[in-house]
VEXRO-706580 format. One record per residue (C-alpha): residue in three letters; y negated, x, z negated. Coordinates in pm, whole numbers. Layout:
<atoms>
ATOM vopa     c2     c1     c3
ATOM  ALA      Y      X      Z
...
</atoms>
This chain:
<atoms>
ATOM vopa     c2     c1     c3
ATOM  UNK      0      0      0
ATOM  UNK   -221    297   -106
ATOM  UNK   -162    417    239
ATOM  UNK   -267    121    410
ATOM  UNK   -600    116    242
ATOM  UNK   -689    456    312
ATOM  UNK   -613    394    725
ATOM  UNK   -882    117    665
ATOM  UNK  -1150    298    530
ATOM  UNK  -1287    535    850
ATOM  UNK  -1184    238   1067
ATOM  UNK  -1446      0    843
ATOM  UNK  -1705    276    810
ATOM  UNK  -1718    337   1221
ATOM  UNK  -1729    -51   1242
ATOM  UNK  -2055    -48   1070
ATOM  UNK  -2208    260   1202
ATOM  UNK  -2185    104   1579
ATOM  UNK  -2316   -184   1423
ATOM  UNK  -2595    -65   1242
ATOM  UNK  -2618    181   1594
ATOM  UNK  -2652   -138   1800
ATOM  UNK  -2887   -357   1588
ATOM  UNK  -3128    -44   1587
ATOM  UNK  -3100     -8   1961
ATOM  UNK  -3240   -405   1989
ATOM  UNK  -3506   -360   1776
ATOM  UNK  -3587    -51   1979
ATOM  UNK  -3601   -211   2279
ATOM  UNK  -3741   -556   2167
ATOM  UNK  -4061   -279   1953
ATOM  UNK  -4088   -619   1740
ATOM  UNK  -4013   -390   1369
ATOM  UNK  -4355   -318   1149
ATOM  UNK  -4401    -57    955
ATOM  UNK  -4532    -89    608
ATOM  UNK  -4912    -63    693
ATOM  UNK  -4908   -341    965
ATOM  UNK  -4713   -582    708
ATOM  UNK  -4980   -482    489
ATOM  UNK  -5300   -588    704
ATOM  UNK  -5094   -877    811
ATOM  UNK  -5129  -1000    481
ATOM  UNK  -5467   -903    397
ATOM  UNK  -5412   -615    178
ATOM  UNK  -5536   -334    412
ATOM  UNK  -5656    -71    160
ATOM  UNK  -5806     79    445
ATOM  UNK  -6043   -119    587
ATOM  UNK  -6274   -177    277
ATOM  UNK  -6570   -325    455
ATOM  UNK  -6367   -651    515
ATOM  UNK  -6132   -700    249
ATOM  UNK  -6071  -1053    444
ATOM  UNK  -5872  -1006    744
ATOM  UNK  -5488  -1152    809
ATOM  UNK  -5355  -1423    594
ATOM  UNK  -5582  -1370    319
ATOM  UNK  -5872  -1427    525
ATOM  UNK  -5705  -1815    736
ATOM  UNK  -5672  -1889    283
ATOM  UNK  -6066  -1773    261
ATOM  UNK  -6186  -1977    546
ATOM  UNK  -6182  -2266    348
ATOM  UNK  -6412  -2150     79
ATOM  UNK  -6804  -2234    162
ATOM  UNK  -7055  -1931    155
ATOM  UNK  -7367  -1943     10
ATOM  UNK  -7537  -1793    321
ATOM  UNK  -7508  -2162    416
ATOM  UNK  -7721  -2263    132
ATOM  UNK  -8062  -2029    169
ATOM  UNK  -8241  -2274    -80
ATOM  UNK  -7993  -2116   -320
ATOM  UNK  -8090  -1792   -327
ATOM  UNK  -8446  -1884   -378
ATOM  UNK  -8401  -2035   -683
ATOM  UNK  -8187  -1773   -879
ATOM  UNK  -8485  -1554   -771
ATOM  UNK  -8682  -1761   -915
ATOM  UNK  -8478  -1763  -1228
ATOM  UNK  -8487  -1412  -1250
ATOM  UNK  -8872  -1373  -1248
ATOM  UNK  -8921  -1644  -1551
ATOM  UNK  -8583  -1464  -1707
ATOM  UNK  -8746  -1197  -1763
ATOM  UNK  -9092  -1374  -1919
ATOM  UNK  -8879  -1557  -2143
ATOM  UNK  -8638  -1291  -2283
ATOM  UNK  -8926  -1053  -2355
ATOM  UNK  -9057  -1344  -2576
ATOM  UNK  -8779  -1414  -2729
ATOM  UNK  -8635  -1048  -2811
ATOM  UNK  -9035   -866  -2837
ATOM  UNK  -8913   -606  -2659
ATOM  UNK  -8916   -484  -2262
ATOM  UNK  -8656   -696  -2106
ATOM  UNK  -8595   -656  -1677
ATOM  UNK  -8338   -904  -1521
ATOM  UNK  -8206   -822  -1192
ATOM  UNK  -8013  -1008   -946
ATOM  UNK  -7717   -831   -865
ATOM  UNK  -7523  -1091   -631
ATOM  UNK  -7430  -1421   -509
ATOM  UNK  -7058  -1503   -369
ATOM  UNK  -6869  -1755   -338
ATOM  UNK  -6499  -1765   -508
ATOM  UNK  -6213  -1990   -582
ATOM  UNK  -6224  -2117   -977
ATOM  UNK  -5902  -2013  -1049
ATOM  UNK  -5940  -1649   -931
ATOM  UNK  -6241  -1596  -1125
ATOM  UNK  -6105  -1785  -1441
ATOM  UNK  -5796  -1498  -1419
ATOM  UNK  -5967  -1215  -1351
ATOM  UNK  -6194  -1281  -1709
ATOM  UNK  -6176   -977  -1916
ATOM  UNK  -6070  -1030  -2270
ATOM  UNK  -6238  -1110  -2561
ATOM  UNK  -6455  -1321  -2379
ATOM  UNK  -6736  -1565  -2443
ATOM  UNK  -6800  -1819  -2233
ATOM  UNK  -7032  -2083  -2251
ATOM  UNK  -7016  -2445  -2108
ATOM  UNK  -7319  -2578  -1988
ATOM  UNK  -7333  -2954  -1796
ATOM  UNK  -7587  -3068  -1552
ATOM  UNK  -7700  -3419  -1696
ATOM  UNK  -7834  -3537  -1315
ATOM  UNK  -7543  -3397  -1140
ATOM  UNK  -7291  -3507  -1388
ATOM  UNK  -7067  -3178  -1363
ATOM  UNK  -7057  -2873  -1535
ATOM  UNK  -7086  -2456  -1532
ATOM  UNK  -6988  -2172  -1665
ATOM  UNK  -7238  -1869  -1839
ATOM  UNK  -7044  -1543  -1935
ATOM  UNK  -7179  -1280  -2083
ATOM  UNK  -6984   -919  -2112
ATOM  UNK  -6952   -769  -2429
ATOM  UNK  -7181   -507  -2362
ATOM  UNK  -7483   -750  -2327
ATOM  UNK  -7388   -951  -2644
ATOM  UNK  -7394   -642  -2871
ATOM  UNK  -7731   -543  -2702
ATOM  UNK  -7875   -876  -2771
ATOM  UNK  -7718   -874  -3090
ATOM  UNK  -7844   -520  -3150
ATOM  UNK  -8191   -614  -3011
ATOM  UNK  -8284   -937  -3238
ATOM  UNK  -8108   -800  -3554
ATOM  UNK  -8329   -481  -3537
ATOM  UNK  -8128   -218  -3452
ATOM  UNK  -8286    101  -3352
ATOM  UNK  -8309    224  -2994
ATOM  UNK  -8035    457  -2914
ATOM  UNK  -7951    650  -2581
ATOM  UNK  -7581    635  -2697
ATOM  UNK  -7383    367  -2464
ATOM  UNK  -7324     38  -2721
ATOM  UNK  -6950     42  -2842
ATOM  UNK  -6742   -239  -2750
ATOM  UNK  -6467   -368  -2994
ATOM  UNK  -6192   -548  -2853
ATOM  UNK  -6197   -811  -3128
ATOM  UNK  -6299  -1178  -3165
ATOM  UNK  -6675  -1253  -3171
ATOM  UNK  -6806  -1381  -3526
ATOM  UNK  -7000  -1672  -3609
ATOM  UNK  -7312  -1482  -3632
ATOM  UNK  -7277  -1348  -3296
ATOM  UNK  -7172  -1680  -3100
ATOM  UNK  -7484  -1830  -3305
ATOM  UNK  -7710  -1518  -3105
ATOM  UNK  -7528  -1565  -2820
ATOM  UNK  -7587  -1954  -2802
ATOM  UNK  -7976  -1885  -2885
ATOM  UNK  -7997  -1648  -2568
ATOM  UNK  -7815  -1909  -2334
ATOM  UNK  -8035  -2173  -2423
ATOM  UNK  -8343  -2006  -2343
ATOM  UNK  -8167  -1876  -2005
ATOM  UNK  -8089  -2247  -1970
ATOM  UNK  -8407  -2389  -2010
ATOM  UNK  -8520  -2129  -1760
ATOM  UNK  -8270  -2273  -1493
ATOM  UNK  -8406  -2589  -1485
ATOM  UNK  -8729  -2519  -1415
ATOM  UNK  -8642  -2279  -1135
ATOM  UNK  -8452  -2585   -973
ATOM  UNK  -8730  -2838  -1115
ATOM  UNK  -8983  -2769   -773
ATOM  UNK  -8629  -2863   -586
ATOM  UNK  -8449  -3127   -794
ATOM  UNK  -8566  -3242  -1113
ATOM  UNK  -8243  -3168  -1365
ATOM  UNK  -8173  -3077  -1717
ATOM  UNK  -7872  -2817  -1793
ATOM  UNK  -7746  -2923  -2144
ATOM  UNK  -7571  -2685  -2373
ATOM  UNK  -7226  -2811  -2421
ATOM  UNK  -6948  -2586  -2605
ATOM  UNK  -6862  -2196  -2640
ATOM  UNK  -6504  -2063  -2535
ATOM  UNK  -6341  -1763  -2641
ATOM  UNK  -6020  -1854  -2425
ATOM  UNK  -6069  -1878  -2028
ATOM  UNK  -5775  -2112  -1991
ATOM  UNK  -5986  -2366  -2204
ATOM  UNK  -6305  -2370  -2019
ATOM  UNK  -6140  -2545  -1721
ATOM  UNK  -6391  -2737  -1557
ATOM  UNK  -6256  -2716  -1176
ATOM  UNK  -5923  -2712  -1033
ATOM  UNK  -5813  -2362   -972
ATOM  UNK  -5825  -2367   -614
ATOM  UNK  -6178  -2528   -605
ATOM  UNK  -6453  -2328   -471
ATOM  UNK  -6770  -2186   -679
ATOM  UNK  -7048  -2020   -657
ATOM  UNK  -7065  -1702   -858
ATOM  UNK  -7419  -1516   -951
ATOM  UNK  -7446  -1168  -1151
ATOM  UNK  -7727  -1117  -1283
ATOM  UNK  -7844   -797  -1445
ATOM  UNK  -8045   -750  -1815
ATOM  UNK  -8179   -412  -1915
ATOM  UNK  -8347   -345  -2243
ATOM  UNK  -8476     -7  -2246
ATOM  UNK  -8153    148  -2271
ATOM  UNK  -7969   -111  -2357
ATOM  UNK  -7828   -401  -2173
ATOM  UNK  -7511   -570  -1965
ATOM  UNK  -7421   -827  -1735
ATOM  UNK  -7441  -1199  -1693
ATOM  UNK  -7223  -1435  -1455
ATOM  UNK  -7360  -1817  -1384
ATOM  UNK  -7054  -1958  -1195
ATOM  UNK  -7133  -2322  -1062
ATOM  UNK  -6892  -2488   -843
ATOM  UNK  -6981  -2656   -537
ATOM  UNK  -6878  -2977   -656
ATOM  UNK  -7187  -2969   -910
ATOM  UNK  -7428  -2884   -641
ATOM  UNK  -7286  -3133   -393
ATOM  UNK  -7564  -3409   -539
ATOM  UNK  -7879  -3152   -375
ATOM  UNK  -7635  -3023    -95
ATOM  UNK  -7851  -3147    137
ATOM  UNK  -8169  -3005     -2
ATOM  UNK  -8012  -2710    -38
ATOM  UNK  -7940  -2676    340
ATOM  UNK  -8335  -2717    432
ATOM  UNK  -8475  -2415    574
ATOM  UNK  -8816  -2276    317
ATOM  UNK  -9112  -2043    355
ATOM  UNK  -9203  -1874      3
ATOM  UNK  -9188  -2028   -289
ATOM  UNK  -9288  -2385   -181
ATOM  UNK  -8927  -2444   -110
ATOM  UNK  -9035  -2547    223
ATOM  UNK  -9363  -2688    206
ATOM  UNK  -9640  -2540    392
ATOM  UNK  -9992  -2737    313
ATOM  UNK -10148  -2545    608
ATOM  UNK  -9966  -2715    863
ATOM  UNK  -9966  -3036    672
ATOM  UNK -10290  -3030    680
ATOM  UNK -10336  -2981   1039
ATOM  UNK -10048  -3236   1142
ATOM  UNK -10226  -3497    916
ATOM  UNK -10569  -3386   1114
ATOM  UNK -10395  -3473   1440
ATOM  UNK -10199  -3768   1377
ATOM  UNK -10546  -3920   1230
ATOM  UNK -10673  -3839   1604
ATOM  UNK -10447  -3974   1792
ATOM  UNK -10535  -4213   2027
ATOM  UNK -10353  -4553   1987
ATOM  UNK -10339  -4889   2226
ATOM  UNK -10341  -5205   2036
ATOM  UNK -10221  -5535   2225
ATOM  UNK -10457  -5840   2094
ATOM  UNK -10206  -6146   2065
ATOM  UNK -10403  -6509   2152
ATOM  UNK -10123  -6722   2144
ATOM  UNK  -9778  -6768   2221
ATOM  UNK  -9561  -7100   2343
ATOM  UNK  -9224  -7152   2434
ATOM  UNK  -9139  -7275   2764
ATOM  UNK  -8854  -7360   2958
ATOM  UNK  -8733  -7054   3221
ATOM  UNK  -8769  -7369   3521
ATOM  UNK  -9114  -7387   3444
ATOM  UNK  -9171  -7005   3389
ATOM  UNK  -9015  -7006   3743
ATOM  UNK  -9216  -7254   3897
ATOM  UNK  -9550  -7103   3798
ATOM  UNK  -9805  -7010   4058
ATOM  UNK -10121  -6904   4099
ATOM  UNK -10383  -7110   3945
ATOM  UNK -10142  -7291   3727
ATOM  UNK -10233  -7328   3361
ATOM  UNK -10063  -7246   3044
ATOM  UNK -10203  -7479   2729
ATOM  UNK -10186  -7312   2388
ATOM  UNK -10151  -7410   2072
ATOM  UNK -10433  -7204   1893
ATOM  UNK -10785  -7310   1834
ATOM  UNK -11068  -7070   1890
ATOM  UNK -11132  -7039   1566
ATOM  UNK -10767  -6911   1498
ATOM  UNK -10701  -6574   1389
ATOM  UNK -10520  -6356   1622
ATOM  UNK -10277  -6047   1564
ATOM  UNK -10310  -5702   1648
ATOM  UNK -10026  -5509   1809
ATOM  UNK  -9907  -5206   1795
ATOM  UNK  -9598  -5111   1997
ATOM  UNK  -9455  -5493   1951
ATOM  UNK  -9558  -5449   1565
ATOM  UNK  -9794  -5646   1425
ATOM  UNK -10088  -5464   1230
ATOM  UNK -10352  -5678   1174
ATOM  UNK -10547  -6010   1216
ATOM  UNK -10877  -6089   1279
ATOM  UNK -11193  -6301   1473
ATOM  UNK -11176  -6283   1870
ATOM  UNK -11580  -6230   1942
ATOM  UNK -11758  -6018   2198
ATOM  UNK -12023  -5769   2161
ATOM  UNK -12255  -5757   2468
ATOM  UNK -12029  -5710   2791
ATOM  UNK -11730  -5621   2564
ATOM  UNK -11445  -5837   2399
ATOM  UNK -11411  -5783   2008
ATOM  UNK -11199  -5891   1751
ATOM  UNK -11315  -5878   1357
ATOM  UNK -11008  -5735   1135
ATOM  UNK -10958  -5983    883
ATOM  UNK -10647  -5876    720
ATOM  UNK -10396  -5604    714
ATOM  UNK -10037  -5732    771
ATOM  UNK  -9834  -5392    807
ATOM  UNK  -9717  -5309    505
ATOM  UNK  -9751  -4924    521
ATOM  UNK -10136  -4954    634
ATOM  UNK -10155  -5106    326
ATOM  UNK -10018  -4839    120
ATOM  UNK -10248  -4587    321
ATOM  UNK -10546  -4811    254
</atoms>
């Protein structure tokens, strides 16, 4: 039996050597095998190409996400928020306070929600008008600076330490105090846009509890940047696009400084030329209804009889609108009619 066996084994092992011979042969000649690095930008994880870390698969699962380039209203008002930031933080800490803006992208909830360093802080905030909610995070870096800042602490070139332990009372307390002023700044930077009110809610040391999207819902993610001499850290406003969907269309508009659009130069000029426009009004003496035989039988000479007197007020037209009434009259060679009432409804308002 033993010998049987052993007759088997170079038979079996040239079996699958022309077999493994002739499978490599067809994928020679078919060229369909990739290596490792075209699997790899397949899939959109080309560690190559850094300028677009989009491309393959990854970037068809991107395409559905919306970019803030869409929305240039947007970026206007976080740079407004950074300018009154900055007033309001020097007030509030007395000391020389410069907020950046670092940069606006657009994510996916769930990614952002993962990638959350630990211990965290982050705090809830809800948009009263919009009904829907956000998210402010601040690193540990910038809490200890704050914290450092208000509670007196002396000004030190050495970098602040971080410990990885829970926050205290006392510093979710200074924490809260900074994001309501940063709060209060946000809706007044989207006040000249859309009147709203962003309401401190709740603080969360645990990302998986500040849910406030589904994970694959997309958001728009701003880092913003606060120095204090040499102190200082970042800060993340993450707002998904369901909250702004309520202004979406505002936020669309196209704008020219800080007048989110507005532009009293050429309003003024547009409301000087309308005023001189020239206008043809159609003066209405009567009207009757007839029958189409006798409209058809009409010829010249033949007379229509109205119903008005000559006392009667008649309307003024406007492109088959009516506008106003008044007194048929004539002044020397020319027919007039005295306005004796508005009827639009708009030339009202005006007047």
């Amino acid at each position: 039996m033993s010998e049987n066996v052993t007759a088997e084994k170079p038979q079996d092992a040239a079996t699958n050597a022309e077999a493994a011979k002739a499978m490599a042969g067809a994928v020679g000649e078919n060229g369909k095998v990739l290596n490792q690095d075209e699997i790899d930008s397949l899939l959109g994880f080309d560690s190559s190409n850094k300028e677009d870390s989009s491309i393959g698969i990854q970037a068809m699962l991107d395409k559905a996400l919306s970019s803030y380039e869409r929305l240039p209203m947007l970026e206007v008002v976080f740079d407004r928020l950074v300018r009154m930031m900055s007033t309001s933080l020097r007030n509030l800490t007395s000391d020389n306070v410069d907020v950046s803006l670092e940069s606006i992208t657009s994510l996916r909830f769930g990614d952002y929600i993962n990638a959350v360093p630990l211990p965290a802080l982050l705090s809830i905030f809800k948009a009263v008008e919009w009904e829907n909610y956000g998210i402010i995070t601040a690193n540990g870096q910038l809490i200890f600076s704050v914290l450092d800042v208000l509670l007196g602490g002396r000004r030190s070139n050495r970098p602040v330490k971080i410990v990885g332990r829970p926050y205290t009372t006392i510093e979710q307390d200074v924490v809260r105090k900074f994001i309501e002023v940063m709060l209060s700044d946000m809706s007044a930077a989207f006040d000249p846009l859309s009147p709203v009110t962003f309401k401190y809610e709740r603080q969360e040391t645990n990302p998986r509890f500040a849910t406030i999207a589904r994970p694959a819902n997309a958001a728009i993610l701003v880092t913003l940047r606060v120095d204090m001499e040499e102190r200082g850290g970042m800060l993340e406003i993450l707002i998904p696009y369901a909250t702004l969907e309520p202004i979406k269309d505002l936020l669309l508009q196209m704008f020219m400084g800080e007048k989110f659009g507005r532009d009293s130069i050429w309003e003024s000029h547009l409301g000087q030329e309308v005023r001189s426009t020239d206008l043809k009004l159609d003066a209405l003496l009567g009207q009757k209804r007839v029958r189409m035989s006798d409209v058809v039988n009409l010829k010249v000479g033949s007379t229509i009889v109205l119903e008005q007197e000559p006392d009667d007020d008649i309307t003024l037209m406007c492109g088959g609108i009516p506008m106003m009434t008044g007194k048929l009259g004539k002044i020397g060679e020319n027919k007039a009619v005295k306005v004796t009432e508005i009827v639009n409804k708009r030339m009202k308002e005006i007047m």
